[in-house]
Rosetta silent file (secondary structure, phi, psi, omega in degrees, C-alpha in Angstrom):
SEQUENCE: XXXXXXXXXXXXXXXXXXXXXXXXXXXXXXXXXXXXXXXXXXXXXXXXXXXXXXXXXXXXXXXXXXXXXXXXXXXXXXXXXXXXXXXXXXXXXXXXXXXXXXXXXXXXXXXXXX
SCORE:     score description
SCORE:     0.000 S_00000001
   1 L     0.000  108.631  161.144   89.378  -89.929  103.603 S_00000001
   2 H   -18.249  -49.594  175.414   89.082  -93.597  102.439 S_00000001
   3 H   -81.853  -32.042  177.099   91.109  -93.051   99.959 S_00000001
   4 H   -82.055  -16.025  137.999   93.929  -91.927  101.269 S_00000001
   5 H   -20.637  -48.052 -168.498   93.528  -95.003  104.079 S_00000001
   6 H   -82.437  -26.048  177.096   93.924  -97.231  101.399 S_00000001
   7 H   -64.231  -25.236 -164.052   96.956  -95.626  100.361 S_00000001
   8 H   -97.329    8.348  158.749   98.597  -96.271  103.289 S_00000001
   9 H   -73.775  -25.020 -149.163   98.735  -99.799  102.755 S_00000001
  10 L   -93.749  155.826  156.574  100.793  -99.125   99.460 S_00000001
  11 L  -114.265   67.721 -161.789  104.522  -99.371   99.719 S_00000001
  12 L   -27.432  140.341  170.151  107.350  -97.932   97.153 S_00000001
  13 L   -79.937  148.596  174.616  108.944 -100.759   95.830 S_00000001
  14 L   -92.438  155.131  174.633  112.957  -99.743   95.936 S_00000001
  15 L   -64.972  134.249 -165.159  114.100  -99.202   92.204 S_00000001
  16 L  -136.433  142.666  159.895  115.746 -102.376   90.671 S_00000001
  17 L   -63.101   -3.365 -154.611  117.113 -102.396   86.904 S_00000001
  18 L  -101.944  -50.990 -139.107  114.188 -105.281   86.969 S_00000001
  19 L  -126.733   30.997  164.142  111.170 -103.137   88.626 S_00000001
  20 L   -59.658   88.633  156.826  112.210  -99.463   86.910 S_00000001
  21 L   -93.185  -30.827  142.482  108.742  -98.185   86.244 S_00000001
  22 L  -140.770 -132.285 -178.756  109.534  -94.924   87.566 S_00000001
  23 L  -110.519   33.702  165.465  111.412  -92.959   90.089 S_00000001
  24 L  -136.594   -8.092 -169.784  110.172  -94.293   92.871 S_00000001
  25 L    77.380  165.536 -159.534  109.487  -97.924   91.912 S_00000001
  26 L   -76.566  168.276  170.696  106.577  -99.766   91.654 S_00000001
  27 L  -123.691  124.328  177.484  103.874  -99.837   94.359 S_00000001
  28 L   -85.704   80.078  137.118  102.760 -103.241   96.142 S_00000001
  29 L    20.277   87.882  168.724   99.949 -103.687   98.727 S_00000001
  30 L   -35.075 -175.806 -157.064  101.434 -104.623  101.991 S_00000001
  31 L  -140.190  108.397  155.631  100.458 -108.358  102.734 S_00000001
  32 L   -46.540  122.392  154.219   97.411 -108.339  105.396 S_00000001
  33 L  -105.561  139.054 -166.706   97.344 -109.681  108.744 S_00000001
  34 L  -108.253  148.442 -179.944   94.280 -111.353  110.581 S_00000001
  35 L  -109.950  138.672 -154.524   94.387 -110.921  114.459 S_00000001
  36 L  -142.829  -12.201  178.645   93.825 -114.129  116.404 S_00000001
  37 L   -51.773  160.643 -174.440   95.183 -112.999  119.733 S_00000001
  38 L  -142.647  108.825  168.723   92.982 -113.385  123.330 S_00000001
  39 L  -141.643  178.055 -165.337   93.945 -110.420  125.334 S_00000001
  40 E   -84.688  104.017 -134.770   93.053 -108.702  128.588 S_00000001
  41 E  -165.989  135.906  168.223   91.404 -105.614  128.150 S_00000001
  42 E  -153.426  139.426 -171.196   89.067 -102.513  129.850 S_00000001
  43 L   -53.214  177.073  159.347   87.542  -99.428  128.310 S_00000001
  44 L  -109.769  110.567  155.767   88.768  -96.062  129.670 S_00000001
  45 L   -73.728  -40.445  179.904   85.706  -93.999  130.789 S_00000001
  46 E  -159.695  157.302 -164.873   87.621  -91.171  132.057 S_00000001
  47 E  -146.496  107.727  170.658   91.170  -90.135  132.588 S_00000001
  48 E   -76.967  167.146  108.454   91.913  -87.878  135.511 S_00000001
  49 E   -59.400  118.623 -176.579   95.470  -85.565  136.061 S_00000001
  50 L  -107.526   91.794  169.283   96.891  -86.173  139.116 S_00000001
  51 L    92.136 -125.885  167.370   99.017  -82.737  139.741 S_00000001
  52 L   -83.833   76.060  168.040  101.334  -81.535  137.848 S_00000001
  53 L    -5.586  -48.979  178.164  101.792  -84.086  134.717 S_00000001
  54 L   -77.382  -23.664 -165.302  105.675  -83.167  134.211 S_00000001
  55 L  -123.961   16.818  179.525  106.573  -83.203  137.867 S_00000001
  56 L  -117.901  162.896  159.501  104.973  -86.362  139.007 S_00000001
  57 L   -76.565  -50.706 -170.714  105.672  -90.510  138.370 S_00000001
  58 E   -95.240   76.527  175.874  101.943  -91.118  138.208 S_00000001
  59 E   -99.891   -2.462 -179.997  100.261  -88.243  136.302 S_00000001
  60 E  -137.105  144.914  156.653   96.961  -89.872  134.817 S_00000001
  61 E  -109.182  119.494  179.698   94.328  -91.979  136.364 S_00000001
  62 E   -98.913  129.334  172.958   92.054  -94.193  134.112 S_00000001
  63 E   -88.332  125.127 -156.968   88.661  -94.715  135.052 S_00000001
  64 L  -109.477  138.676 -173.378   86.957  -98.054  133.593 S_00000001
  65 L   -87.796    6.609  173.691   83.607  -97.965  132.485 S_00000001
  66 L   -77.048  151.531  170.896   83.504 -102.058  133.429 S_00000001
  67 L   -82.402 -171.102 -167.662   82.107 -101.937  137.188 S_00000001
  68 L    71.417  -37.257 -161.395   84.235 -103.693  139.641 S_00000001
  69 L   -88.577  113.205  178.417   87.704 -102.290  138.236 S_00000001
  70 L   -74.483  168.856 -173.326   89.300  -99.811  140.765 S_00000001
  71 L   -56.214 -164.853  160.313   91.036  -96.531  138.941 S_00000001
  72 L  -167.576  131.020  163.832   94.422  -97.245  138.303 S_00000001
  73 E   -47.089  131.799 -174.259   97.407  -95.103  137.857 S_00000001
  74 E  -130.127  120.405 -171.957   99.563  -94.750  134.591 S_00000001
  75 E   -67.659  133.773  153.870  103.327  -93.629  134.637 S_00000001
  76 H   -16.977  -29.877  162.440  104.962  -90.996  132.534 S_00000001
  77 H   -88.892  -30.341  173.164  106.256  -93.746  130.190 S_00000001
  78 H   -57.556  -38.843 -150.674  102.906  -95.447  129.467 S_00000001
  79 H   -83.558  -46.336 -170.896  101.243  -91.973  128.800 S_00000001
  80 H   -72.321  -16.465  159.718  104.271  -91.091  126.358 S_00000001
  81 H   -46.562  -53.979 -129.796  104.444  -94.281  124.347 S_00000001
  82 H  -120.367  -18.221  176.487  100.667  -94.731  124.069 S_00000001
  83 L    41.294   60.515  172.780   99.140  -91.066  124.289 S_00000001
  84 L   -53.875  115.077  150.442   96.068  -93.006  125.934 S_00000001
  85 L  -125.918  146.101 -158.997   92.524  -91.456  125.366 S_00000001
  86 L   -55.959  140.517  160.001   89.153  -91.598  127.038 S_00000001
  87 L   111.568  -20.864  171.284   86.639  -93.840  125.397 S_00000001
  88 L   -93.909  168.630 -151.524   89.808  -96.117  124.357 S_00000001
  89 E  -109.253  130.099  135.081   91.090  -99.605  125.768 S_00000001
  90 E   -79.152  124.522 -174.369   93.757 -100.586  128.320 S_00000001
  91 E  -126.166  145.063 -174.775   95.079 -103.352  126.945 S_00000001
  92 E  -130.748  106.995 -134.541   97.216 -106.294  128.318 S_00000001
  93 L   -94.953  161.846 -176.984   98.938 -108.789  125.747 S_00000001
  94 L   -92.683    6.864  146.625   99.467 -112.255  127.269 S_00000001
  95 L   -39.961  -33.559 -146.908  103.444 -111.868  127.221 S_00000001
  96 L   123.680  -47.535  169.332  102.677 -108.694  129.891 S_00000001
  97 L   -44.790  117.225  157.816  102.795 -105.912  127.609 S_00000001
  98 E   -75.704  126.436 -162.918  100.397 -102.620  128.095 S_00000001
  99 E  -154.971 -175.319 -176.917   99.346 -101.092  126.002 S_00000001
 100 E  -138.079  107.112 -167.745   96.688  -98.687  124.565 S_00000001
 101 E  -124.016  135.364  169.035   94.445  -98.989  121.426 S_00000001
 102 L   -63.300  146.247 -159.037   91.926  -96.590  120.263 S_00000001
 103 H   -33.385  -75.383 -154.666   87.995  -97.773  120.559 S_00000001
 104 H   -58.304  -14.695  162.211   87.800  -98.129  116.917 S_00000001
 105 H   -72.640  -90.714 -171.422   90.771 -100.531  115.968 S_00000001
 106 H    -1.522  -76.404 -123.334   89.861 -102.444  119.515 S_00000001
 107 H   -88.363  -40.818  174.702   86.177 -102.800  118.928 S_00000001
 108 L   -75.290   -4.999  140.956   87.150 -103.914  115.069 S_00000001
 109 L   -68.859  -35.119 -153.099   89.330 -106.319  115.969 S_00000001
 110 L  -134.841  147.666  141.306   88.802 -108.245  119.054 S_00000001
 111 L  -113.276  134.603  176.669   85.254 -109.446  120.416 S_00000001
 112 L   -51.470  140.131  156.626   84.539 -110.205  124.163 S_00000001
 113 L   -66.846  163.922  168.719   85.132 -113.763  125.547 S_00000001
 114 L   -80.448    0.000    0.000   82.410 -115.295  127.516 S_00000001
């Protein structure tokens, strides 16, 4: 629902003698950020289970729909931080950080470099 998207930009204000309007305080618009970043990044075609998920280090493999890119294994802490799903991006910030963003934030954000 759009609208309730847009809501989730809004922020209670905390209640001030200055900014009483009601019992929650007024509501602001968070202040917008533009992304400007150059990062390292491949789609996830498919995501295998390697065994038991709970009783392994390495329970998911992601499969890249770029050619070239062999599968590559993802630990029990990546998948619970990032809850990684097919059709979404492994992504690699240029600190080093991994990370995982769904297609549609990615693809609306970021454009390929040449």
């Amino acid at each position: 629902d759009p609208k309730q998207r847009k809501n989730s930009f809004l922020y209670s204000l905390p209640l001030t003698k200055e900014n009483n309007m009601n019992d929650t305080g007024p509501v602001a618009e968070m202040p917008k950020y533009k992304c400007h970043k150059e990062v390292h990044a491949l789609k996830i075609k498919d995501i295998t289970i390697n065994g038991n998920p709970e009783g392994r280090d390495w329970p998911l493999t992601f499969h890249f729909e770029e050619t070239g890119f062999t599968p590559m294994k993802v630990d029990r802490e990546f998948l619970a931080r990032h809850r990684p799903q097919k059709g979404g991006y492994y992504v690699v910030y240029a600190d080093g950080y991994k990370s995982f963003s769904p297609a549609v934030a990615f693809e609306s954000g970021y454009t390929k470099c040449s």
